[in-house]
Backbone as a ProteinNet text record, in pm:
[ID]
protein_1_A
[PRIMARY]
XXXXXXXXXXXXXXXXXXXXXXXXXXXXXXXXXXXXXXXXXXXXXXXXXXXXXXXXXXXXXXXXXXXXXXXXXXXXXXXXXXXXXXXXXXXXXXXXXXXXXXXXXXXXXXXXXXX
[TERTIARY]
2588.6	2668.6	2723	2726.1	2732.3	2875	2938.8	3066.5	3133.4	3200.7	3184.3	3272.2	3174	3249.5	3372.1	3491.2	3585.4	3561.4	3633	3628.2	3768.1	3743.4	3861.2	3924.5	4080.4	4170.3	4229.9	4279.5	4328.3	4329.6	4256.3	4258.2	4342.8	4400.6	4532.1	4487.8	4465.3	4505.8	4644.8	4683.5	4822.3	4766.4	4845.2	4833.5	4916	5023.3	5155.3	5102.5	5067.9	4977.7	4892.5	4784.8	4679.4	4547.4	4624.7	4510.4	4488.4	4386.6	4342.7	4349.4	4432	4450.5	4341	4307.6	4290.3	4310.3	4342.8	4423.9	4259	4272.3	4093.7	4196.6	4056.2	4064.7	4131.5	4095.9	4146.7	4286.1	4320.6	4473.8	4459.3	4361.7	4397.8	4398	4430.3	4470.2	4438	4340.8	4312.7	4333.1	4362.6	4402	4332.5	4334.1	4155.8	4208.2	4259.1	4264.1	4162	4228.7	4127.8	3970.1	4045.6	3925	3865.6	3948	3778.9	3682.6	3743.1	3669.1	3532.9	3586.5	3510.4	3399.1	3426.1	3341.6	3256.2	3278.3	3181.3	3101.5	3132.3	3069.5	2917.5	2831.9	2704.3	2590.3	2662	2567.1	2432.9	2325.1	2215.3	2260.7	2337.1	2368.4	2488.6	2534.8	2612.1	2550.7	2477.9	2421.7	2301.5	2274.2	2132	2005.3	1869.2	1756.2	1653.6	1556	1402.9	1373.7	1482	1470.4	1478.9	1570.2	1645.7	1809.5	1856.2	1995.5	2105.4	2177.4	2276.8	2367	2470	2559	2663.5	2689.7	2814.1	2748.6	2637.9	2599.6	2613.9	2642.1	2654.7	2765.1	2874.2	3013.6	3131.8	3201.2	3284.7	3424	3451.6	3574.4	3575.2	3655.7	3620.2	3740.3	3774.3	3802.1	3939.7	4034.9	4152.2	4110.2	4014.7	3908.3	3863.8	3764.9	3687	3740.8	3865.3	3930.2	4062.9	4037.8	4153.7	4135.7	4125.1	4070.4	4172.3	4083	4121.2	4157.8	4026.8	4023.1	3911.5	3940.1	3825.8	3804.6	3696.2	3627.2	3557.1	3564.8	3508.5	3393.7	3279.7	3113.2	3064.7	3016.1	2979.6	3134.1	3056.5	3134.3	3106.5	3087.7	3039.2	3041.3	3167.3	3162.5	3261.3	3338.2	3422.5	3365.9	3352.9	3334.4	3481.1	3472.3	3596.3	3589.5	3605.7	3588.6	3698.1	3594.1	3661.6	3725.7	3860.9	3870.5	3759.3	3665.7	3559.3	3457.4	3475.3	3380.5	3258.1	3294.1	3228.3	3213.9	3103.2	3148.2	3027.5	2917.6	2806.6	2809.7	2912	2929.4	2953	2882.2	2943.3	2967.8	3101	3145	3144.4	3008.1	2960.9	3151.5	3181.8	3270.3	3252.1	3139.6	3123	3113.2	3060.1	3118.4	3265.4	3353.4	3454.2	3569.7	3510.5	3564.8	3516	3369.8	3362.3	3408	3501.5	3522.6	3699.5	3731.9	3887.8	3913.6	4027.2	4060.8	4167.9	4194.4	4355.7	4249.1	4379.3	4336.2	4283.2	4303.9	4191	4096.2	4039.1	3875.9	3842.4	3889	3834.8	3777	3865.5	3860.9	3722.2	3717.7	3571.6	3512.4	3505.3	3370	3313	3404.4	3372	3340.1	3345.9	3304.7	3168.7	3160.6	3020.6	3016.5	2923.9	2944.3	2976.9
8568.5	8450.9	8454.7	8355.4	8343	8278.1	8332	8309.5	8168.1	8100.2	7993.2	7993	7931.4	7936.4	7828.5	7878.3	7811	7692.6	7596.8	7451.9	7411.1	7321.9	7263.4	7165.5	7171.4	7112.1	7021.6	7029.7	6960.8	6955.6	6877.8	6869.1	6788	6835.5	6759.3	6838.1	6702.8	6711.4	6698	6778.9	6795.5	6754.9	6622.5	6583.7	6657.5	6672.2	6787.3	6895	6950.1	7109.5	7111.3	7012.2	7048.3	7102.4	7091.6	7148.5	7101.9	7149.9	7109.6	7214.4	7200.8	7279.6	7252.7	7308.9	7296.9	7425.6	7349.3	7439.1	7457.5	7571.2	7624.5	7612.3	7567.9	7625	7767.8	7849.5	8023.6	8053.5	7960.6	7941.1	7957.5	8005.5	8041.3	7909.6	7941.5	7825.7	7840.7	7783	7796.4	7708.6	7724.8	7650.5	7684.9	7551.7	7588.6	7507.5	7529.2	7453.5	7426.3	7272.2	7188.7	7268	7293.4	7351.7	7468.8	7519.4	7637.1	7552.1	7437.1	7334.9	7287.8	7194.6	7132.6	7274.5	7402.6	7499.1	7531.9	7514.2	7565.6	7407.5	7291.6	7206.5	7248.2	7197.7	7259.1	7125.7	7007	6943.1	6982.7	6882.1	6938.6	6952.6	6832.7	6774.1	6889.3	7002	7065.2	7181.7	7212.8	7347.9	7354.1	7262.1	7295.8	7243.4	7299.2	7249	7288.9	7320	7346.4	7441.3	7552.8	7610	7532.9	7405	7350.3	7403.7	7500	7491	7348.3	7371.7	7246.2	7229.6	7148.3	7125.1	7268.2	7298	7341	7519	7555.5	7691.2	7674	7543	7587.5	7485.5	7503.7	7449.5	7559.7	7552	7659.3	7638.6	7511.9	7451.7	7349.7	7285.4	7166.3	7092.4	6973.5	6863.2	6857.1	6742.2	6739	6662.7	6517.4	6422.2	6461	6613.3	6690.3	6750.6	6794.1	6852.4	6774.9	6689.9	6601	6502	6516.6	6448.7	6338.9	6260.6	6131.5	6068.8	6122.4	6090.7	6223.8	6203.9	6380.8	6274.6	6257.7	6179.1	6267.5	6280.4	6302.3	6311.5	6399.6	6337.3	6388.7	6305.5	6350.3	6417.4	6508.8	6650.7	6835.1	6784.6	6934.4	6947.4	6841.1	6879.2	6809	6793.5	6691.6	6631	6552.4	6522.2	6439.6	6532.3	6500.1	6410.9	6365.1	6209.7	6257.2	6294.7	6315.4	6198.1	6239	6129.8	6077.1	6165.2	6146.3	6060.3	6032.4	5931.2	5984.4	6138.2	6247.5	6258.7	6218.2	6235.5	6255.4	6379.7	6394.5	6515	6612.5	6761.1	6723.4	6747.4	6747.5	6882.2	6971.2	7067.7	7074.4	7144.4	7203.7	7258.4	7258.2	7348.3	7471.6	7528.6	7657	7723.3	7619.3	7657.2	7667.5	7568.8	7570.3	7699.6	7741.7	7861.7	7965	8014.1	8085.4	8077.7	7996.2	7957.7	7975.9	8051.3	8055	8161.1	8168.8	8274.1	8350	8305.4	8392.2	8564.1	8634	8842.1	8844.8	8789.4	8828.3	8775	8666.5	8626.3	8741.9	8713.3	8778.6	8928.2	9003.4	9128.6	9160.5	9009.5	9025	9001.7	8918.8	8862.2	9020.2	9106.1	9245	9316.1	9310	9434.4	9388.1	9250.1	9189.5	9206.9	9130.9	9132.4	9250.4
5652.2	5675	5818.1	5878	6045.9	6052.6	6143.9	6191.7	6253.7	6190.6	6282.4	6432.9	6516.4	6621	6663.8	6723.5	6728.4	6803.7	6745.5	6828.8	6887.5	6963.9	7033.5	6893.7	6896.5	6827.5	6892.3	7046.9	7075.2	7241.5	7368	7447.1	7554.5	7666.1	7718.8	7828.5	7983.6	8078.7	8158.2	8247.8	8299.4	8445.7	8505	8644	8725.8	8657.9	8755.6	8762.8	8702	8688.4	8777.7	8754.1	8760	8693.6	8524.8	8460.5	8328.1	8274.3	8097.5	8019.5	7931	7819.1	7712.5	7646.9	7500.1	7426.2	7307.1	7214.6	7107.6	7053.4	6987	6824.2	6746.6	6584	6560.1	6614.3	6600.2	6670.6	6722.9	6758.7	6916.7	6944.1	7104.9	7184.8	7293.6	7396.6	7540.4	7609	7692	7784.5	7945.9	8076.6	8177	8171.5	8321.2	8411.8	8527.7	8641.3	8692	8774.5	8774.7	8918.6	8954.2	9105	9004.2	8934.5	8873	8794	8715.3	8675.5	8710.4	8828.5	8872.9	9013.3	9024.2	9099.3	8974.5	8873.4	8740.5	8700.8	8772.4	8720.1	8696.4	8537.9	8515.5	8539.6	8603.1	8689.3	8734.5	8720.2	8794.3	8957.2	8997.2	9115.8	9171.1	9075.5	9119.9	9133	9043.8	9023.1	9070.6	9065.1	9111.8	8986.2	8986.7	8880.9	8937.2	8851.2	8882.1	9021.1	9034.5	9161.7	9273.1	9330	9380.9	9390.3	9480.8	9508.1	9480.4	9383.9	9357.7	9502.5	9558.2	9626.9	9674.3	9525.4	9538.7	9627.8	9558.6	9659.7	9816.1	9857.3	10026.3	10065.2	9942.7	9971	9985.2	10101.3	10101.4	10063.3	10053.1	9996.8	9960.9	9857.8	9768.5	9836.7	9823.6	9885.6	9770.9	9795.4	9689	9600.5	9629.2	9558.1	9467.2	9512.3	9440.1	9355.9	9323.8	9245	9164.6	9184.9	9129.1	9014.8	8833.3	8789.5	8748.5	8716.9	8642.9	8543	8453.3	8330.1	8289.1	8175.2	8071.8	7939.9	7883.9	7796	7705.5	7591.7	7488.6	7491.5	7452	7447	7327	7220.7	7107.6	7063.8	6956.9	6899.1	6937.8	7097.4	7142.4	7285.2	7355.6	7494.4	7557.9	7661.2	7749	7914.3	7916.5	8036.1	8128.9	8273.9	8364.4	8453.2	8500.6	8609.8	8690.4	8847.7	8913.2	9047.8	9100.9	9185.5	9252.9	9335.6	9402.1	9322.9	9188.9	9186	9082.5	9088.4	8995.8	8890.2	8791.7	8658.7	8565.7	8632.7	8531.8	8502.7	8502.6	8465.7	8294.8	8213.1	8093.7	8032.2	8029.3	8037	7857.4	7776.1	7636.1	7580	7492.4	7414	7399.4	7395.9	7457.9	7588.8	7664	7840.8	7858.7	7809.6	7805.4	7759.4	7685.9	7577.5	7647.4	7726.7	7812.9	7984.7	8017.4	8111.7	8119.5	8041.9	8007.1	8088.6	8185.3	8242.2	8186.3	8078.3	8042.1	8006	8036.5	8038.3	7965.8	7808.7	7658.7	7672.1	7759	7746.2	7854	7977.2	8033.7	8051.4	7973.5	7908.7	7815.3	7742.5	7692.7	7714.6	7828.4	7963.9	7976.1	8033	8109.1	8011	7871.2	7823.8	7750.7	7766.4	7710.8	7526.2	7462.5	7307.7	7252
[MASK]
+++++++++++++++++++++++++++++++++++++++++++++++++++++++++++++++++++++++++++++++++++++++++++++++++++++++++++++++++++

C-alpha cells in the first residue's frame, strides 16, 4: 500500500512579504519567497528544452518585475501557476515541485540526506 503524498490545503500569497505560503495535508507549512520562486521557474522559456539553455542560465540577477507576483492561479488539482509583474506566466509550479522547493531546515535536511 503506497503512501499518499501530501497535498496543498491551503495556498496564500503575501505582497508585504514577499512570499507564498502553503499550508500541506501533513500539517507542514511551507514559504517560498518570491525570487527563489520565480529562479526555479520550470518553464521551457526559463529552463531551457531539448538541449537548448533556458533564459535564466545566463541571468545574473532578476529584475523587481521579475520577481514580483501578481496573481498565483490554480491549475487543475496538481499545480499553481504565478503571474508575474513582467507579464510572466507559463511556469506552472507541479505540487510536488513545490513541496520540493521548500526551504524551511526539515526539507532541506532531507534534500541532503536524499530518500
Amino acid at each position: 500500500m503506497s503512501e499518499e503524498r501530501p497535498r496543498p490545503v491551503q495556498i496564500a500569497v503575501y505582497r508585504r512579504s514577499r512570499v507564498m505560503r502553503v499550508g500541506w495535508s501533513d500539517e507542514h507549512e511551507s514559504e517560498h519567497p518570491w525570487e527563489h520562486l520565480r529562479w526555479n521557474c520550470p518553464c521551457a522559456e526559463c529552463q531551457g528544452e531539448m538541449g537548448v539553455p533556458g533564459r535564466l542560465r545566463f541571468t545574473e540577477r532578476l529584475t523587481e518585475d521579475q520577481t514580483s507576483m501578481v496573481d498565483a492561479v490554480e491549475v487543475g488539482r496538481y499545480a499553481v501557476q504565478p503571474i508575474w509583474q513582467d507579464g510572466h506566466s507559463t511556469g506552472i509550479y507541479s505540487f510536488d515541485l513545490l513541496r520540493r522547493l521548500c526551504q524551511c531546515p526539515e526539507c532541506r535536511s532531507a534534500a541532503a540526506t536524499g530518500p
